[in-house]
C-alpha positions as CSV (number, residue, x, y, z in Angstrom):
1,X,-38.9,-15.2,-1.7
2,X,-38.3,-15.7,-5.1
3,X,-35.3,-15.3,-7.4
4,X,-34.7,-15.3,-11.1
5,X,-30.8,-14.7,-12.5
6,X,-29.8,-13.5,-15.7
7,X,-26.6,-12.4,-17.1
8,X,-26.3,-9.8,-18.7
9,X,-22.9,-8.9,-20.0
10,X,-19.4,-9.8,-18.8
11,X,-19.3,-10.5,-15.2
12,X,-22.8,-8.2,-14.6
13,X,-25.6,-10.2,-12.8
14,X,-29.2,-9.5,-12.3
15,X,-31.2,-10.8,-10.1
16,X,-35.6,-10.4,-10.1
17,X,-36.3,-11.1,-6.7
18,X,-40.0,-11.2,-5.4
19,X,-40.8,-10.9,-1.4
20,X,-44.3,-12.0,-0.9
21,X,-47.3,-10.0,0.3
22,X,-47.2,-10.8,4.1
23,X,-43.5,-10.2,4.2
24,X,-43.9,-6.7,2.6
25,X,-46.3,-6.3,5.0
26,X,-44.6,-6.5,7.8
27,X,-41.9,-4.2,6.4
28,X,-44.3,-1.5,6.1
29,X,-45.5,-2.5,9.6
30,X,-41.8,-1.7,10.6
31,X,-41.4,1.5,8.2
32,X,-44.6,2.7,10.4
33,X,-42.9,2.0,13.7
34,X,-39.5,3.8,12.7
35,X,-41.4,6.8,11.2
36,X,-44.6,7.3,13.0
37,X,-43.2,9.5,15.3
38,X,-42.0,12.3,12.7
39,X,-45.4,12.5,11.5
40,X,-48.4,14.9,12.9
41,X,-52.2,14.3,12.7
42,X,-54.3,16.7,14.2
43,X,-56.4,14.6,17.0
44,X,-53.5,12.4,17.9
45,X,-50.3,13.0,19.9
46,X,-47.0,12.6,18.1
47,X,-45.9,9.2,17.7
48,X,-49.7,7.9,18.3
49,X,-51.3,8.0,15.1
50,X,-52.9,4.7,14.1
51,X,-51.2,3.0,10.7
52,X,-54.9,3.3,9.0
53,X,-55.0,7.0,9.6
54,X,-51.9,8.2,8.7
55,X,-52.2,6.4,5.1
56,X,-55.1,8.6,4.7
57,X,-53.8,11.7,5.8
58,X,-49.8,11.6,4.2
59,X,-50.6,7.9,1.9
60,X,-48.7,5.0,1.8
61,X,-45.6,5.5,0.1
62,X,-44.8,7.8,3.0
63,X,-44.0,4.2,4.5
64,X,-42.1,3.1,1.0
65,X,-38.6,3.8,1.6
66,X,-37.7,2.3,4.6
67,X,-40.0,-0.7,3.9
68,X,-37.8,-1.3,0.3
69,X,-34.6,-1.4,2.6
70,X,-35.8,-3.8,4.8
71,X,-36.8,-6.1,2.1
72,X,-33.6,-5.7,0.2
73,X,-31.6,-6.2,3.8
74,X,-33.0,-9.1,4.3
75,X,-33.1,-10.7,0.6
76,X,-30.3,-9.9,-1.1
77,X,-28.0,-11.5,1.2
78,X,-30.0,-14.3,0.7
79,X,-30.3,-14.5,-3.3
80,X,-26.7,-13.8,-3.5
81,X,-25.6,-16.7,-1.3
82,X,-28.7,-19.2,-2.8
83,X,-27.4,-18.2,-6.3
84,X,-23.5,-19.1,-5.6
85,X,-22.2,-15.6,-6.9
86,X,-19.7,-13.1,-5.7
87,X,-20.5,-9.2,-5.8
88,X,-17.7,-7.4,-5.8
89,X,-19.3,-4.2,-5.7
90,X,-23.1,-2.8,-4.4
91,X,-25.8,-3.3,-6.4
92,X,-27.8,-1.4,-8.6
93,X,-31.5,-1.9,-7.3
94,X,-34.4,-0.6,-9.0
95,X,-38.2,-1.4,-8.1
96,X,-40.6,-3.2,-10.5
97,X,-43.9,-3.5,-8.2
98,X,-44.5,-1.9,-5.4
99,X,-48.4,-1.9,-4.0
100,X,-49.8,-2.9,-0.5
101,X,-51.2,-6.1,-0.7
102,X,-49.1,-7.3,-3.3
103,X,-45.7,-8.5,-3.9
104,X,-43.1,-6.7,-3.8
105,X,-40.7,-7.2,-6.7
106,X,-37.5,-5.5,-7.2
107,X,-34.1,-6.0,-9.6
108,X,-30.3,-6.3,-8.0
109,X,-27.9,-5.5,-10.9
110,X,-24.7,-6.2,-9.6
111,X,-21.0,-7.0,-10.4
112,X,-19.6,-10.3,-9.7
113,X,-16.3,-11.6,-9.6
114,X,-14.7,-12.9,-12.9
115,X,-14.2,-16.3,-14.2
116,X,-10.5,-17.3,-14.7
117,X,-9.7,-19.2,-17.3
118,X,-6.2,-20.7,-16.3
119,X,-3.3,-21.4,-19.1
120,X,-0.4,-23.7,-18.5
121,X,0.7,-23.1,-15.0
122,X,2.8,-26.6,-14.3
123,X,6.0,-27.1,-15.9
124,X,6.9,-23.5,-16.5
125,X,10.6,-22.8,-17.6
126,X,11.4,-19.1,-15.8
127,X,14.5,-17.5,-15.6
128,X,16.4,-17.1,-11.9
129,X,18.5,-14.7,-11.5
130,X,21.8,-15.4,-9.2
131,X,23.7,-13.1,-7.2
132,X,26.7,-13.5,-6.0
133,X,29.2,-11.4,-3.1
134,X,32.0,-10.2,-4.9
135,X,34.7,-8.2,-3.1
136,X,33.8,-4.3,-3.8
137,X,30.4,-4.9,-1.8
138,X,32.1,-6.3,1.1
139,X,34.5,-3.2,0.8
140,X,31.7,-0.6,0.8
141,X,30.3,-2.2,3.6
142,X,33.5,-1.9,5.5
143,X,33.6,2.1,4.4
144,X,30.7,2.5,5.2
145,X,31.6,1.4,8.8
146,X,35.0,3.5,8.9
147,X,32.9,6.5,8.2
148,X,30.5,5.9,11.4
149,X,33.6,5.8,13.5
150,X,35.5,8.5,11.6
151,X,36.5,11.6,13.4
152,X,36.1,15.0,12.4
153,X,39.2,17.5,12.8
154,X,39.1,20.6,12.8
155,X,41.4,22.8,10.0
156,X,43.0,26.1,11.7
157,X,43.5,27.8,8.4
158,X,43.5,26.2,4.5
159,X,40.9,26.0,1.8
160,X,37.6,23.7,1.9
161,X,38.7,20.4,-0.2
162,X,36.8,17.6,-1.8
163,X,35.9,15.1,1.2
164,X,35.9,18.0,3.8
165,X,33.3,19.0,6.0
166,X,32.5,22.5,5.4
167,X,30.5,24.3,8.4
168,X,28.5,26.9,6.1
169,X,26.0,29.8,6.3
170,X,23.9,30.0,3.4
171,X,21.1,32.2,2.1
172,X,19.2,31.7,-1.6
173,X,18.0,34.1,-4.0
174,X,16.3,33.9,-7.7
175,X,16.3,37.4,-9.4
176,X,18.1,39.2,-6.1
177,X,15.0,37.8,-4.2
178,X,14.9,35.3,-1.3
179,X,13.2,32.5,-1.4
180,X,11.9,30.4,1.8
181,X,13.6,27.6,2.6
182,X,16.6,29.1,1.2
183,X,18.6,29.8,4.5
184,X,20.9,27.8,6.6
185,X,22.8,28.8,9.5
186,X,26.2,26.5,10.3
187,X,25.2,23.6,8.0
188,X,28.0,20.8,7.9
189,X,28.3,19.7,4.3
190,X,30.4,17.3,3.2
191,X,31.7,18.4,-0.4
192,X,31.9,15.4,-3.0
193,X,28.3,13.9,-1.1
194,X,26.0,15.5,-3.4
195,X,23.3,16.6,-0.8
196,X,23.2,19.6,-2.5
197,X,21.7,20.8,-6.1
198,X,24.1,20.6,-9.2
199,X,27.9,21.6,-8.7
200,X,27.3,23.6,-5.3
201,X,30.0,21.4,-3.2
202,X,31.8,21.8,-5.9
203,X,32.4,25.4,-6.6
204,X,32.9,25.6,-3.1
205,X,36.1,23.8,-3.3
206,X,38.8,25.8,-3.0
207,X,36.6,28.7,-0.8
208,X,38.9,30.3,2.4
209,X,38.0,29.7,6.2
210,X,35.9,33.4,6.9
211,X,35.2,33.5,2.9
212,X,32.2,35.0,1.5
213,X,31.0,33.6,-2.1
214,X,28.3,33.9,-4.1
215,X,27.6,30.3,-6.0
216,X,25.3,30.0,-9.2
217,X,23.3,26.7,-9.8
218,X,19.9,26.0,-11.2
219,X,17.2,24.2,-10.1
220,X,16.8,20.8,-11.6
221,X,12.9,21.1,-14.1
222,X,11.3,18.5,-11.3
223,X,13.0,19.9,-8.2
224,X,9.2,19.3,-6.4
225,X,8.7,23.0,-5.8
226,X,6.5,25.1,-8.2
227,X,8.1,28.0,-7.3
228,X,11.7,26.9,-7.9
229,X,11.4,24.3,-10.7
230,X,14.3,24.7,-13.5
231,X,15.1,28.1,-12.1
232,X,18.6,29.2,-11.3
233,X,19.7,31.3,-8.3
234,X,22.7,32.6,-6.7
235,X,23.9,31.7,-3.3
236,X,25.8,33.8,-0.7
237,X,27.8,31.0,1.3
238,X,30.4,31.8,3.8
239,X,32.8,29.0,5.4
240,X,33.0,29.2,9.1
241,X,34.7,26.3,9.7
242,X,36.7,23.5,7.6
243,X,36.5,19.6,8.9
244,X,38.6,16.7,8.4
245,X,37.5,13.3,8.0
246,X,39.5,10.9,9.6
247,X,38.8,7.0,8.9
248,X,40.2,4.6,11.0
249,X,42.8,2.0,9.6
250,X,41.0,-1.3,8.5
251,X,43.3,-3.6,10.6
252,X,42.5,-6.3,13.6
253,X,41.8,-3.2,16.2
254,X,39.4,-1.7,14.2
255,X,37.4,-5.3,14.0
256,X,37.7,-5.9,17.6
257,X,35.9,-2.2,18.2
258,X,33.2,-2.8,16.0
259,X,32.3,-6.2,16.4
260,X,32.1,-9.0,18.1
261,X,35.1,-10.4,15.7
262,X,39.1,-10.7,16.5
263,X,40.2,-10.1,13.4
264,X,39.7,-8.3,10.2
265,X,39.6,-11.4,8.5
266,X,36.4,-13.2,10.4
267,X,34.4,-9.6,10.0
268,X,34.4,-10.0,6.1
269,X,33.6,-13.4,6.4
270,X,31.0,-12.4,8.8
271,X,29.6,-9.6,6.1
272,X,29.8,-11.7,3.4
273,X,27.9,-14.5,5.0
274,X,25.3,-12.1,5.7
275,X,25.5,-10.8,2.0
276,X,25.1,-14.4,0.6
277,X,21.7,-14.7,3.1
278,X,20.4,-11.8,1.9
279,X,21.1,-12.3,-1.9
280,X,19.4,-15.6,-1.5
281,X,16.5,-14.1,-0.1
282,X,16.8,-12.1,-3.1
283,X,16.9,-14.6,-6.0
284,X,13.8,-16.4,-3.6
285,X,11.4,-13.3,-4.0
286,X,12.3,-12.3,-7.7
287,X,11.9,-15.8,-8.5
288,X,8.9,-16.5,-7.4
289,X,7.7,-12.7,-8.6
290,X,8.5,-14.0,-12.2
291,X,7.1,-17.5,-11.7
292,X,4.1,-15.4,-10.8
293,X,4.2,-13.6,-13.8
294,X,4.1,-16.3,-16.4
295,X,1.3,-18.2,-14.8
296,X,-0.8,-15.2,-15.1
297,X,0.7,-14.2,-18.3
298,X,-1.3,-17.6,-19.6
299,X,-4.4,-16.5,-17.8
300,X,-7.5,-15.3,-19.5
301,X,-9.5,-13.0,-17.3
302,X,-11.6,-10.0,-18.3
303,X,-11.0,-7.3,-14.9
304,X,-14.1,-5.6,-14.1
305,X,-13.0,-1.9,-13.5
306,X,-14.5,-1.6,-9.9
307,X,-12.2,-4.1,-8.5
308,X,-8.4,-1.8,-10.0
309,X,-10.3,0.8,-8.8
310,X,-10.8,-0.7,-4.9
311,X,-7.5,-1.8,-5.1
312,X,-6.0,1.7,-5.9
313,X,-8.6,2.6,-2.9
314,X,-6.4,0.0,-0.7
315,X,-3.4,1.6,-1.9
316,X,-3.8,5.2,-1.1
317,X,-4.5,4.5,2.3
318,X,-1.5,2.1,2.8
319,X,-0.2,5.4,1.1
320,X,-1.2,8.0,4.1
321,X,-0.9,5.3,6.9
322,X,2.6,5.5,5.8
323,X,2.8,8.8,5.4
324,X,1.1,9.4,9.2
325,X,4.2,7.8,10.4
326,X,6.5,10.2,8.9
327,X,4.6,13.3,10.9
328,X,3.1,13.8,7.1
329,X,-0.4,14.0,5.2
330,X,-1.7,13.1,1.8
331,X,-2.0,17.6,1.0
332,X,2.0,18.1,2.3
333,X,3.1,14.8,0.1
334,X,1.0,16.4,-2.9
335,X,2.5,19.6,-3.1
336,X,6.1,18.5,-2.1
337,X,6.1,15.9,-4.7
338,X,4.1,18.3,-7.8
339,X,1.3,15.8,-6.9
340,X,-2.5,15.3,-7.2
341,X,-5.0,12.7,-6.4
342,X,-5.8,11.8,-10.1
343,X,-2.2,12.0,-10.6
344,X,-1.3,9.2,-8.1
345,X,-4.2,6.9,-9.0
346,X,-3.3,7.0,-12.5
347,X,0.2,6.1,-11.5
348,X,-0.7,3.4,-9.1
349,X,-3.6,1.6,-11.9
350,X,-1.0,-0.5,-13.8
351,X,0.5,-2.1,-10.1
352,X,-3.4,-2.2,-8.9
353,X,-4.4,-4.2,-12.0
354,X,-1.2,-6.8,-11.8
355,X,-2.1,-7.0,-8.1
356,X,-6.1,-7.9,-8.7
357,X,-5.0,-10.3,-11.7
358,X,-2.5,-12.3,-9.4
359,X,-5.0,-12.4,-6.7
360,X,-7.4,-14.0,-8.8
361,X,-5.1,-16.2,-10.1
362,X,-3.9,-17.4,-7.2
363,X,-7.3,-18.1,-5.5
364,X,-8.1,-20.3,-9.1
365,X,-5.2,-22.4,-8.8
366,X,-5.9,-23.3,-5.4
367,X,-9.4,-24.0,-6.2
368,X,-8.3,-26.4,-8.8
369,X,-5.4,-28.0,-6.6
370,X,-7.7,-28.2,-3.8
371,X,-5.3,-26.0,-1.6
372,X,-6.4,-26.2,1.7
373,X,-5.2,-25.1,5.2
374,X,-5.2,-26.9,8.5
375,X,-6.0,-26.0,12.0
376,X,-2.3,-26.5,12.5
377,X,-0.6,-24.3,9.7
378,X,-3.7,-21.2,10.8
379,X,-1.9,-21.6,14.4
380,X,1.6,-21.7,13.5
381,X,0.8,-18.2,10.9
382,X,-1.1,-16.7,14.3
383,X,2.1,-17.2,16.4
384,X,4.2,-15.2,13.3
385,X,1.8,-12.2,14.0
386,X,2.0,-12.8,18.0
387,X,5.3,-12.7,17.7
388,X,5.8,-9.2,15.9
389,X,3.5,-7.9,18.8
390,X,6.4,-8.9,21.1
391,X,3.9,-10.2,23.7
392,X,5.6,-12.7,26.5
393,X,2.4,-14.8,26.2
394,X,2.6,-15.8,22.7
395,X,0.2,-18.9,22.5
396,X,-2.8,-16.6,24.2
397,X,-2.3,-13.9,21.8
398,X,-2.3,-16.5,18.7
399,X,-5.5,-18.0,19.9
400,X,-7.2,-14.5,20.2
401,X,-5.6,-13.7,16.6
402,X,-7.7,-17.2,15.2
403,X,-10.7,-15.7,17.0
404,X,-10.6,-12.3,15.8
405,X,-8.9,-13.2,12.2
406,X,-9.3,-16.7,11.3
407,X,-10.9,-16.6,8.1
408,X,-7.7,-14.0,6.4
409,X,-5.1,-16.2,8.0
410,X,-6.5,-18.9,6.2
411,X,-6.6,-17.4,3.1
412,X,-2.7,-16.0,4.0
413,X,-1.4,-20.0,4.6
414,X,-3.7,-21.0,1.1
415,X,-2.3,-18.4,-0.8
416,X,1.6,-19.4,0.8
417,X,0.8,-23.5,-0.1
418,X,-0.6,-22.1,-3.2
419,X,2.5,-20.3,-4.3
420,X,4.9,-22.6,-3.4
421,X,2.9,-25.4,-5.2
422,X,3.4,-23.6,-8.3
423,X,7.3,-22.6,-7.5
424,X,8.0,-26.4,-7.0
425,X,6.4,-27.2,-10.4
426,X,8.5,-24.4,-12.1
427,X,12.1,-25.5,-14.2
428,X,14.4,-22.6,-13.0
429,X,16.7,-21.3,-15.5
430,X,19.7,-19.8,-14.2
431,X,21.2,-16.2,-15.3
């Protein structure tokens, strides 16, 4: 074999690569014995007609197609891996001889990754944002737990107020028509939570247990239904039951029922602890998001399209995995969102194409810093994954994780070193 590179534009590569005689050969030997049997020669069962005779009767390029992909099976891997480049897409092959007894020579156009040309990525000053607990989150924290132990009591006559729960029938119309999904049946809304369109809860206020009334709102312009997009309709509700929310008092008894604290006092020291954790882990990712940023704000590298374009593959089906969880598909998240395809592909590019130049990055900064990762640090990241499996016999499920996935662990821990490497060389500023 034979190879000659050329480049021909921005990160396109093509390869002439010649397979000589004998090895041609014996690709059309083994086009024969794949084929030979789909073939019929009168004087000669199926499947038994000598090489020699069946060139005469169909000719040789019968045997052509087959032949050419076992030559370019067994080549290109070969002048791709002799020539140090990285496709990052299937070639584009097209034959320039092809005769029996002679070489066979064919062209590989392909696309290969791109060259990054690094800018300043040591000594970076990026902004960090801080965050601190103040008071009103640890407040709506504890609401939030006063309203999963609230009680609900039950009004024997009155009018529905903001805050109560209103145990409603409901039926929609737009132009004295019902629409599907417009029914309900002994709902429990609570008014002032704004599960429902415009000022519905609202105009209920003030509504008598037993009541009947008809309530105009309109649909908001991107509602997610085609049908019922910006238009208004008219509701018949009637209240068949009026609720009231009781909270508990905030106070040592209601600590000691919902925690594991004695007092009030330790449970908001408790939240706010876990607030302060949280927030760090906060400033931690943003940080290192923007550190991210500028480095590859500096970087020079021209994207071939294919690569935003299998990235946005990658992403749509993350996309429906995640949707398959949710009892959903792709077609029910399209229409329910005023969604297409196109749509969400063109929406997902601009995230696709920071993701593929961070990537790239990334991978050229450990190159140059000669990032590297140990035996050691590929076990330790194959007991995080054993561990999420929840499996009692962690170490034997880590060492069949190396087995089956060594090669993207590594690259997991040299991207991890890689990114801390450049966070530790990074001036934070502090907001």
């Amino acid at each position: 074999m034979n190879v000659k590179m050329e480049k021909t534009e921005a990160n396109v590569v093509k390869l002439e690569i010649t397979v000589d005689a004998d090895k041609f050969s014996e690709a059309l030997k083994k086009s024969y014995n794949k084929n030979v049997k789909k073939f019929s020669v009168p004087g000669f069962r199926k499947g038994k007609t000598p090489i020699g005779v069946l060139k005469k009767y169909y000719g040789i390029e019968v045997l052509y197609e087959d032949a050419i992909n076992f030559c370019c099976e067994d080549t290109y891997p070969k002048a791709v891996e002799e020539n140090n480049i990285e496709p990052v897409d299937y070639p584009q092959i097209d034959i320039v001889q092809i005769e029996e007894g002679k070489d066979f020579i064919y062209t590989a156009q392909v696309i290969v990754k791109p060259e990054v040309e690094l800018g300043e990525y040591k000594g970076l000053e990026v902004k960090k944002v801080k965050y601190e607990v103040n008071e009103e989150e640890v407040q709506k924290q504890l609401t939030a737990m006063q309203e999963r132990n609230s009680r609900q009591e039950v009004k024997e006559e009155g009018n529905v107020e903001d805050g109560n729960i209103a145990v409603i029938d409901f039926k929609g119309f737009i132009d004295d028509v019902a629409f599907e999904g417009g029914e309900g049946k002994d709902y429990p809304l609570e008014i002032g939570s704004g599960t429902f369109i415009g000022d519905f809860e609202q105009q209920l206020i003030g509504t008598a247990l037993g009541e009947t009334k008809k309530i105009n709102v309109n649909f908001p312009e991107n509602y997610g239904k085609e049908e019922l997009n910006g238009k208004p309709a008219t509701f018949e509700v009637t209240v068949n039951e009026i609720k009231v929310k009781e909270l508990p008092e905030l106070d040592d008894e209601f600590a000691k029922e919902v925690s594991e604290f004695d007092t009030l006092e330790e449970l908001k020291n408790d939240i706010k602890a876990k607030a302060q954790e949280s927030n760090e882990l906060r400033e931690k990712r943003e940080f290192e998001e923007a550190v991210l940023e500028a480095v590859c704000a500096n970087a020079t590298i021209d994207i071939p399209e294919v690569m935003v374009e299998k990235e946005i593959d990658q992403m749509m089906r993350d996309l429906e995995m995640r949707l398959k969880y949710q009892g959903l598909d792709l077609e029910t998240y399209y229409a329910y969102t005023n969604n297409t395809e196109q749509k969400m592909r063109d929406f997902m590019k601009e995230n696709a194409e920071k993701k593929v130049k961070t990537d790239l990055v990334l991978e050229k900064v450990g190159e140059v810093e000669k990032v590297e990762a140990t035996e050691e640090e590929i076990k330790e990241k194959a007991m995080e994954v054993a561990k999420q499996y929840g499996d009692k016999e962690i170490e034997k499920t880590a060492d069949l994780i190396v087995k089956a996935q060594g090669e993207l662990l590594k690259t997991d821990v040299v991207i991890e070193k890689t990114i801390k490497l450049l966070v530790e060389n990074t001036k934070s500023i502090e907001e």
